[in-house]
Phi, psi and omega in degrees: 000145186249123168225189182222110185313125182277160193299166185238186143239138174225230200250031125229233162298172179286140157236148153217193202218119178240121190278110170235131194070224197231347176246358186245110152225116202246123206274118189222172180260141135325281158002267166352267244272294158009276212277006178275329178272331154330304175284336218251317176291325179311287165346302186274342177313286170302349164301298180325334226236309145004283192274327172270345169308152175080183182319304178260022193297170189245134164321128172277353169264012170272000180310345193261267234279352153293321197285294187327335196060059159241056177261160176217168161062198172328319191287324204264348193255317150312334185261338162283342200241314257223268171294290167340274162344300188277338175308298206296305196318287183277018170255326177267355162239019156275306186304343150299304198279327163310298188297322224276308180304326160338272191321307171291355156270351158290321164301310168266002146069046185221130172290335182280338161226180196219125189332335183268000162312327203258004148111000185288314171316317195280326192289296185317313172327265168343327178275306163281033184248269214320297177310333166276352159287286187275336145271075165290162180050004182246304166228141203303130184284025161275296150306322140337315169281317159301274194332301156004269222275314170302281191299303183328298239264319166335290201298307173319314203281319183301305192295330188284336177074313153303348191074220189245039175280343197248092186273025159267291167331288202314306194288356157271351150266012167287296192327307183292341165296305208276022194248290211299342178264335193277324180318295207285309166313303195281329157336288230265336179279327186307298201297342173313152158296180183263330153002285177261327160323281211293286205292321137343315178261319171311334188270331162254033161284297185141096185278089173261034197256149176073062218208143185230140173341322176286316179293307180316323195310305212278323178270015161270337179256014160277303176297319184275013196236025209207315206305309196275339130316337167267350181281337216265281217268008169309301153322270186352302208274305163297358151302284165351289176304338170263030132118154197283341186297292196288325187300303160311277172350317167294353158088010166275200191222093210289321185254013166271350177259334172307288221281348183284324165300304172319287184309331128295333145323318178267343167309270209324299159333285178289336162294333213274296195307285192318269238259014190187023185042198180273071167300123220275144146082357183286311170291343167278337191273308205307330156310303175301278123045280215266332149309303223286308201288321199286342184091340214257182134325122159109181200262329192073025200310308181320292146347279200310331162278353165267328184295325190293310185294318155335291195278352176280345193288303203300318171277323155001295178303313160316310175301315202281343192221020187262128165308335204262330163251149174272118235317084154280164190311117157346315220263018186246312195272308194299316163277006167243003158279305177294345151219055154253355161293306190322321192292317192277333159314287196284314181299295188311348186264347180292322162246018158271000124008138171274132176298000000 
């Protein structure tokens, strides 16, 4: 039986408690739940707008019966080869790059960061450079990005003397990686032909185009195989924020949650990255974001993974259909929306400074 506890008022947001039997009971902010369904109708509004804008747009009132697999002619060869693909893609993996910042910013208690800090993006890039000097056509610049990214996180975990316990370590030898990789991409675009130049920096700008059934599998059993780990350190992690000291007292284990949190953070990451490259700035903006509405307490994993597909959908929608550019890398829109947030960040953190 499911009941709801009734709400509280304390010295923030509204909380309640939602009871299913007599042994589960789960603590949720109002807020929270609110901007979550907000955001989750915002979603599907831009899935919609996804699939019916433009030239090959699908009728909306055929949508239903496209989601069904009853399209036939044009509607069904756009939503299989086209749209469809590139949809799944980009909802499941903005919403990867949503949770993995959540979690790493909740570790390193820093707004500022994020998996592309620590060098994971730039580490991907590099691996799919690489694979494109030297092994073209043998192996696919996706794998070329994991590994990548798998190593970068290698070289960070080493550099650090700690693993990833240390999140001040970390993110300065996330930085130095991420020099030394961003370093080996620009080479490797300079050495190309221009050709294989031009499909190459799109893809490690962050790329949904051309996107296939098969890349949704893997970052939808990437996401759905992360979610419930991350449901596992939602607490921890909000014990955690109130200091490594009283969260012990509290009886967690502050750096067995750090580093599990981090470590699924580069899961996420790096799945995200194989199908759609390092797309910039989702994990750092959709977590901030995602505090500022809600108000609440706590790392905001949930939130944070519905914004992250929002805002990944939403510039998608941008790529695909603003007149004024022909259809550029996502990963074009996503840093220039991310860092005029970084800006309005680093200013806002400037003046609160004391003079």
């Amino acid at each position: 039986m499911t009941t709801t506890q009734p709400l509280t008022r304390r010295s923030g947001p509204r909380r309640g408690t939602l009871r299913i039997g007599t042994r589960v009971a789960v603590p949720f902010h109002v807020s929270a739940v609110v901007v979550g369904l907000a955001t989750l109708v915002l979603l599907g509004v831009a899935a919609a707008a996804t699939l019916t804008m433009g030239r090959l747009g699908i009728e909306l009132a055929d949508i239903p019966s496209v989601l069904l697999g009853e399209a036939t002619g044009k509607d069904a060869f756009v939503f299989d080869r086209l749209r469809g693909p590139r949809l799944a893609v980009a909802i499941a993996t903005g919403a990867a790059f949503g949770l993995s910042g959540a979690l790493f910013q909740s570790v390193t208690r820093n707004p500022l960061g994020s998996p592309d800090v620590i060098g994971l993006g730039a580490g991907a890039g590099a691996g799919a450079a690489t694979v494109a000097l030297f092994l073209p056509d043998v192996v696919p610049a996706s794998v070329g990005a994991l590994l990548g990214a798998l190593l970068a996180m290698g070289l960070v975990y080493v550099s650090t003397g700690t693993g990833f316990r240390s999140p001040g370590r970390l993110v300065v030898a996330g930085i130095g990686v991420a020099a030394m990789a961003t370093a080996v991409t620009q080479y490797v675009v300079y050495a190309v032909e221009r050709d294989k130049a031009s499909s190459l920096a799109a893809y490690v700008n962050g790329s949904l185009a051309a996107r296939s059934w098969d890349d949704a599998t893997v970052i939808w059993i990437v996401l759905l195989g992360c979610l419930p780990l991350a449901a596992l350190l939602a607490r921890p992690l909000t014990i955690g924020e109130m200091g490594d000291d009283l969260s012990t007292g509290l009886g967690a284990n502050p750096g067995r949650t750090k580093t599990a949190a981090v470590l699924l953070s580069i899961a996420l990451s790096a799945g995200a990255v194989s199908v759609a490259g390092p797309i910039a700035f989702i994990s750092l903006t959709a977590p901030q974001i995602a505090k500022r509405l809600t108000r609440s307490t706590g790392p905001q994993l949930a939130v944070s993974t519905l914004l992250g597909a929002l805002l990944l959908v939403a510039a998608d929608l941008a790529a695909q259909q603003l007149p004024l550019f022909d259809d550029l890398p996502v990963g074009i829109y996503t840093m220039a929306v991310g860092g005029a947030y970084l800006g309005y960040l680093l200013v806002r953190e400037w003046r609160r400074q004391p003079a």
